[in-house]
C-alpha positions in Angstrom: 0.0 0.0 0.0 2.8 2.3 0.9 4.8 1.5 -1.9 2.4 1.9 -4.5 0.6 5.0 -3.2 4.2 6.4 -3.5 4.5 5.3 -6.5 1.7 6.5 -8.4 1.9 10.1 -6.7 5.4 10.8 -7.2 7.1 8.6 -9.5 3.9 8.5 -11.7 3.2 12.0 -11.2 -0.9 11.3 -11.4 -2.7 14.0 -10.0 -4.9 13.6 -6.6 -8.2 12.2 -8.6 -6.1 9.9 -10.8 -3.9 8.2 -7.8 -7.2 8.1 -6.1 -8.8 6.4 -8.7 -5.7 3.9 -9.4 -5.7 2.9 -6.0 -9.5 2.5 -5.8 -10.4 4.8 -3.0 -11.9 8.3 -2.8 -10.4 11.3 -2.5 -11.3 11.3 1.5 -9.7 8.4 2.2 -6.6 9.2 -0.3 -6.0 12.4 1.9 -6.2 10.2 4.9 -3.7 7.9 3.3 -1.3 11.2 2.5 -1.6 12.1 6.1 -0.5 8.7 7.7 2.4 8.8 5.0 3.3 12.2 6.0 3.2 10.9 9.7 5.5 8.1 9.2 7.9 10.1 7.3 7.5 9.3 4.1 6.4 12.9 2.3 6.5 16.2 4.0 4.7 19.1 3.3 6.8 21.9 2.2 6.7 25.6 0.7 6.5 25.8 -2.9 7.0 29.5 -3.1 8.3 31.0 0.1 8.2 34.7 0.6 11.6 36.5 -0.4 13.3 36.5 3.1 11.9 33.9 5.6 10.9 30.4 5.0 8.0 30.3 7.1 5.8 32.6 4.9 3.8 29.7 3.8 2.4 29.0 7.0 1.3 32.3 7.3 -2.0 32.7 7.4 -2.3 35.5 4.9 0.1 33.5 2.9 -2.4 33.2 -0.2 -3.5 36.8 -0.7 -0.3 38.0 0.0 1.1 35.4 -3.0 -1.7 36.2 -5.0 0.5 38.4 -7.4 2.7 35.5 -7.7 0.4 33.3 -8.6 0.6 30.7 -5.7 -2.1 29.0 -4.6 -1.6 27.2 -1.2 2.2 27.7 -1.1 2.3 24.2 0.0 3.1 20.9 -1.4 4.0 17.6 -0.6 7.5 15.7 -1.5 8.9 12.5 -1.3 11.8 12.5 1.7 14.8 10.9 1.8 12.6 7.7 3.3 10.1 7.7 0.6 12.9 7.6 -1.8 14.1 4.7 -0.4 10.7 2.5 -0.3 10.4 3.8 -4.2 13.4 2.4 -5.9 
């Protein structure tokens, strides 16, 4: 399940409704299966536009109008780390 939830996220590069579909499981419980992965260390969440001089401006809650020029929607996204490399290969 880990493995191949990996997999078709990352390696795959399907996009939330297509892994979700894949694995055979709504996008509720895909989300729940993201944040379980994230728990065990598999992905972390990480800025994907952070503000010109700290790296906390994506958790800011005024993160997405203050972006908004930019063009960033969240400012967040989730990556593999060095673990869920590992269980990929």
């Amino acid at each position: 399940m880990i493995k191949e939830t990996l997999r078709i996220l990352f390696i795959g590069k399907c996009s939330f409704q297509e892994a979700a579909e894949k694995l055979g499981i709504d996008s509720v419980s895909l989300r729940d299966r993201l944040m379980m992965l994230k728990h065990m260390g598999y992905i972390c969440e990480t800025c994907d536009n952070p503000g010109p001089s700290t790296s906390t401006c994506c958790s800011c809650n005024t993160s997405s109008p203050c972006h908004k020029n930019i063009g960033s929607s969240e400012g967040k996204i989730l990556q593999l780390t060095e673990k869920g490399e590992k269980i990929c290969r």
